[in-house]
C-alpha positions in Angstrom: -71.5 62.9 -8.7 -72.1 59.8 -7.1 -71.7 56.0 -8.6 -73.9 53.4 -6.8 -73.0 54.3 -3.1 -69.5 55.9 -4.2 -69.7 59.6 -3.8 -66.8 60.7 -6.2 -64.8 63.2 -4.6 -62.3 64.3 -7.4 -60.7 63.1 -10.5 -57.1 61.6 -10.2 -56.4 60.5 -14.2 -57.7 60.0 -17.5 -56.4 57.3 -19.4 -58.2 56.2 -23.8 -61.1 53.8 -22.4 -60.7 55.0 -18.2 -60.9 58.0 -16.0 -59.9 57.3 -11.8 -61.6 59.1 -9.5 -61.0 59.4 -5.3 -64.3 57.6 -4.4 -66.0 57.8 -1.0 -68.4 55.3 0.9 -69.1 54.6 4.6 -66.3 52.2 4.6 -63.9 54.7 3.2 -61.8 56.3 0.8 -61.6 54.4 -1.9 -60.0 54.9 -5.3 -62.8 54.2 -8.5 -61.8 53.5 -12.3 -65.2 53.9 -14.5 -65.4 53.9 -18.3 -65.2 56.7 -19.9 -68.5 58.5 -21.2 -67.0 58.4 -24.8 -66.2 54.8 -24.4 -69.5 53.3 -23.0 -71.7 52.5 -26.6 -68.3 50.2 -27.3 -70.5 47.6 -25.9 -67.5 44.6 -26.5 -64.9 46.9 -24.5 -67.1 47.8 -21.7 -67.7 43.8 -21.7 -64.2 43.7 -21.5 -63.4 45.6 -19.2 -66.0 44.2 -16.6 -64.6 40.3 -16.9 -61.2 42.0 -16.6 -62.6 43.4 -13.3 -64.3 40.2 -11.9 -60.8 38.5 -13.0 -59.2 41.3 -10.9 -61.2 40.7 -7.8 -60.1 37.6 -7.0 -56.2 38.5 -6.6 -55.4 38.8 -3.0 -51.4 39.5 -2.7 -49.9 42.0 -0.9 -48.1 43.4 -4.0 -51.0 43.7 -6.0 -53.7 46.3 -6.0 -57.1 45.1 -4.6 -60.0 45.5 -6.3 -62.4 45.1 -3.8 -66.1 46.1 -6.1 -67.0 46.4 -9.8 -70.5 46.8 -12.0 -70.6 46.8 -15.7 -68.4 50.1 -15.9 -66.8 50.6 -12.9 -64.5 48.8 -10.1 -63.4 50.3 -7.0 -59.5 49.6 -5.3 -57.7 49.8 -2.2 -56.0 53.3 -2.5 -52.2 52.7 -2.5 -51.7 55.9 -0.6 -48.6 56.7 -3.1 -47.0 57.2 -6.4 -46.8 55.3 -9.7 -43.6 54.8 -10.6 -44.3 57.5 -13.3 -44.8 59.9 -10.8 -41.9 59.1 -9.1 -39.8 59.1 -11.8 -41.2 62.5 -13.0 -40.7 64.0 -9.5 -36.9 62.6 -9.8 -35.7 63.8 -12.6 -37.5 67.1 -11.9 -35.0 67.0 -8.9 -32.4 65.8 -10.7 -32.0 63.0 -8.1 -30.9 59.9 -9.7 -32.2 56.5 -7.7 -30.1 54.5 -5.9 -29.7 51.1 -8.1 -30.6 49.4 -4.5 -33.6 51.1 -4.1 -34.4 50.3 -7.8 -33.8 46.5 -7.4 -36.0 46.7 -4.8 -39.1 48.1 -6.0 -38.8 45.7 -8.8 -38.2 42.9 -6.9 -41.6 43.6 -5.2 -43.3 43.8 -8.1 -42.1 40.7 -9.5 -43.1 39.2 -6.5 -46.8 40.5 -6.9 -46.6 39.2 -11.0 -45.4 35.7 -9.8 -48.4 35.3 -7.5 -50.6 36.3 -10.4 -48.2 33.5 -12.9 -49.0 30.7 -10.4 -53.0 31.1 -10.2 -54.5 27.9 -10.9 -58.3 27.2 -11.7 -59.8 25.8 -7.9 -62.2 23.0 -9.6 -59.3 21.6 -12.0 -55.7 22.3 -10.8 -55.2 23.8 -13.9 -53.2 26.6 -14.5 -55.0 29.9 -15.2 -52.3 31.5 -17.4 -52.6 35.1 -16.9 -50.4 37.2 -17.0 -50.4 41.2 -16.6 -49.2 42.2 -20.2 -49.3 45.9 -19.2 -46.3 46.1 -16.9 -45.2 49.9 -16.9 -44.1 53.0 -14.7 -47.7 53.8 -14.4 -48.6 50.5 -13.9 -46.6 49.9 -10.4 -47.1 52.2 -7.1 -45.4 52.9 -4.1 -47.1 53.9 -0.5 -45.9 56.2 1.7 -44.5 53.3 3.5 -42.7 52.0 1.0 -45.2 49.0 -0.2 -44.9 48.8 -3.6 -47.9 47.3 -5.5 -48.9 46.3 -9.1 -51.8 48.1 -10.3 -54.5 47.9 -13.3 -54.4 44.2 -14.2 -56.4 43.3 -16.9 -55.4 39.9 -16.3 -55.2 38.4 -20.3 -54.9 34.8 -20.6 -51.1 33.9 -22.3 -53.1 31.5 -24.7 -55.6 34.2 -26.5 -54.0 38.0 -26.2 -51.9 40.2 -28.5 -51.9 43.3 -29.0 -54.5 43.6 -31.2 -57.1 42.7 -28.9 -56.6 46.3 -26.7 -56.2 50.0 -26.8 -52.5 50.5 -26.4 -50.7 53.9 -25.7 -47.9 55.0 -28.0 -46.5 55.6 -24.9 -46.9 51.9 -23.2 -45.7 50.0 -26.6 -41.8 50.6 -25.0 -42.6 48.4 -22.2 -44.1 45.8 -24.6 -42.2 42.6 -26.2 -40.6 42.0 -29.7 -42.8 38.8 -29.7 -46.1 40.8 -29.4 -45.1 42.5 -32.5 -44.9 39.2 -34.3 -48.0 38.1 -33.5 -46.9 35.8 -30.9 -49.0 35.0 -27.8 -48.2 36.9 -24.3 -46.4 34.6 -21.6 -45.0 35.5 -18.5 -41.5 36.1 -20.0 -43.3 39.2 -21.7 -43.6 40.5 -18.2 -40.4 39.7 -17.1 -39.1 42.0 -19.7 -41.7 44.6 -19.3 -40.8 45.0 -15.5 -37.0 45.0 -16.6 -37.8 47.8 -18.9 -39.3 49.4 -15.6 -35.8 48.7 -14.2 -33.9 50.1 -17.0 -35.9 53.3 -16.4 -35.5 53.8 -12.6 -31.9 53.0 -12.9 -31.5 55.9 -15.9 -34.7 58.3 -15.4 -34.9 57.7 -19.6 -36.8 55.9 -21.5 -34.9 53.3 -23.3 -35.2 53.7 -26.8 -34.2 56.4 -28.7 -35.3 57.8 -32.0 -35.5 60.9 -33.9 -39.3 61.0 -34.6 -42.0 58.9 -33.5 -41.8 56.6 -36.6 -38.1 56.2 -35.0 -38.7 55.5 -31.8 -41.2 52.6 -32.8 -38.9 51.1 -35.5 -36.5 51.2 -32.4 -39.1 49.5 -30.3 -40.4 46.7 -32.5 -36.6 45.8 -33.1 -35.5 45.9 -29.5 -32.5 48.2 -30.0 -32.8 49.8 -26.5 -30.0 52.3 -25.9 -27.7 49.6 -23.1 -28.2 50.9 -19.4 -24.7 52.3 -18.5 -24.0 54.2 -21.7 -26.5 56.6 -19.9 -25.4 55.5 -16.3 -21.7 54.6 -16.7 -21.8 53.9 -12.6 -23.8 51.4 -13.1 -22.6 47.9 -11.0 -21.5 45.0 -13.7 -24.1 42.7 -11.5 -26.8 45.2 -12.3 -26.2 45.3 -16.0 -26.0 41.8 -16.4 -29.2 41.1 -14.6 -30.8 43.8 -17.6 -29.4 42.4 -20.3 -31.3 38.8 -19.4 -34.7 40.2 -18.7 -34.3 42.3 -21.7 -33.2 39.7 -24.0 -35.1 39.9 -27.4 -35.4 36.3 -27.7 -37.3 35.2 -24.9 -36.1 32.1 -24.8 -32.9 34.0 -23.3 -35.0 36.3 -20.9 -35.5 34.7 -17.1 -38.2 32.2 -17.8 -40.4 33.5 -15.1 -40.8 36.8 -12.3 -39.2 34.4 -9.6 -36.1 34.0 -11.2 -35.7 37.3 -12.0 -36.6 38.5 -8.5 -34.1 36.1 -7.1 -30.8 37.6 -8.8 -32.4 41.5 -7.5 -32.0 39.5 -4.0 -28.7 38.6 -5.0 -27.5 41.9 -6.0 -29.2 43.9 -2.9 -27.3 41.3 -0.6 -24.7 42.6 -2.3 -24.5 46.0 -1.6 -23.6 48.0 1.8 -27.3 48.2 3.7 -30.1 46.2 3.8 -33.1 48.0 1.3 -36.2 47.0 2.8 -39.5 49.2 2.7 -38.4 52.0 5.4 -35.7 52.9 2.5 -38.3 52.7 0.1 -40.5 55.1 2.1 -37.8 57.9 2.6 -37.5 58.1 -1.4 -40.8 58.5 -1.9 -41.4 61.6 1.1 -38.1 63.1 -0.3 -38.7 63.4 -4.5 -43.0 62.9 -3.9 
């Protein structure tokens, strides 16, 4: 099957409104999200979906995905050459090998790095800032190469001024990663993904989701409320530093949280300097070749 010049090779995931292909092209592999077939008479998502993809193309940071070509229902990427996080994490606890709360920091701390670049975008006619922010922050959401570049995928890019949760198809699964504001109605900001990314955190440092409920009706009461199950009770080796540096990016009110990516990056800095070794992306790559 073939998509403008992109000759789709095979199908990598399915997700409610896209399916990723690996594409191919005279320049390359490439990797190509297109609406699904189901999704296409949805005229305002498909519109949707390609301002979110023009938005998209103009990120150029080197912890953030690329998207490097789009039409009306499809954009094309810069294939990471690696796992999500989901993956990872799946492949982990498959092994039963528990990450190192260095290697954790660090992943993180690349991806807040990416987020912050995307935070800081300013309109180039005006000076004005953009306000976008991811609002989808999420195992899946964040990869890791081979060589240990880690990179923020799937940005739809809202605008902190004019997004909730009503306004897009949200997983059961992804609503854990969401938070406690959205579920008020409140507007996104880019403290929502500061605690997104340290609900990432929580989960590479545990290999568990953090909230805990009997049913599904349980599990959502659990995540509306923020009553996350705390870090060490699950990982009782967990370093004070490390659980302190949760319990800010977690906090439910959000005027407690970090107040932006950069801050929360800097005390993962803090901690890693911390610890015994350096954890730069050569650590990073040996995790993913041993549990990928």
């Amino acid at each position: 099957m073939q998509i403008g010049k992109y000759l789709l090779i095979r199908k990598l995931a399915e997700g409610e409104v896209v399916e990723t292909f690996l594409a191919q092209d005279a320049g390359g592999p490439w990797e190509l999200q297109r609406v699904l077939p189901a999704v296409l008479g949805q005229e305002a998502l498909v519109e949707t979906f390609l301002a979110e993809s023009e938005r998209a193309s103009r990120l150029d940071h080197p912890n953030v995905e690329r998207v490097l070509d789009f039409g009306k229902a499809f954009r094309v990427m810069e294939p990471t050459g690696g796992p999500s996080l989901r993956q990872l994490l799946d492949a982990a606890t498959a092994q039963g090998a528990a990450l190192p709360p260095g290697v954790c920091a660090r992943i993180v701390s690349f991806a807040a790095t990416g987020l912050a670049y995307v935070h800081s975008l300013t309109d180039g006619a005006t000076g004005a800032p953009l306000e976008w922010v991811h609002s989808d922050v999420r195992p899946g959401t964040v990869r890791v190469s081979h060589e240990g570049v880690v990179k923020v995928s799937d940005f739809g890019i809202a605008k902190a001024a004019a997004r909730d949760l009503r306004t897009r198809l949200t997983p059961v699964d992804a609503l854990a990663y969401k938070p406690p504001e959205q579920f008020q109605g409140q507007s996104p900001d880019v403290r929502g993904d500061v605690y997104g990314l340290g609900m990432v955190l929580y989960e590479l440092l545990t290999g568990l989701r953090p909230f805990a409920g009997a049913d599904l009706v349980g599990a959502l009461k659990a995540i509306r409320s923020a009553s996350y199950v705390p870090a060490v009770e699950r990982r009782p080796d967990l370093p004070e530093m490390m659980q302190r540096i949760l319990e800010r990016a977690l906090a439910t009110e959000r005027a407690k949280r970090y107040p932006d990516c950069l801050a929360f990056q800097a005390d993962l800095e803090r901690f890693m300097r911390s610890l015994d070794g350096p954890v730069g992306t050569d650590v990073l790559a040996r995790w993913v070749a041993r549990v990928s």
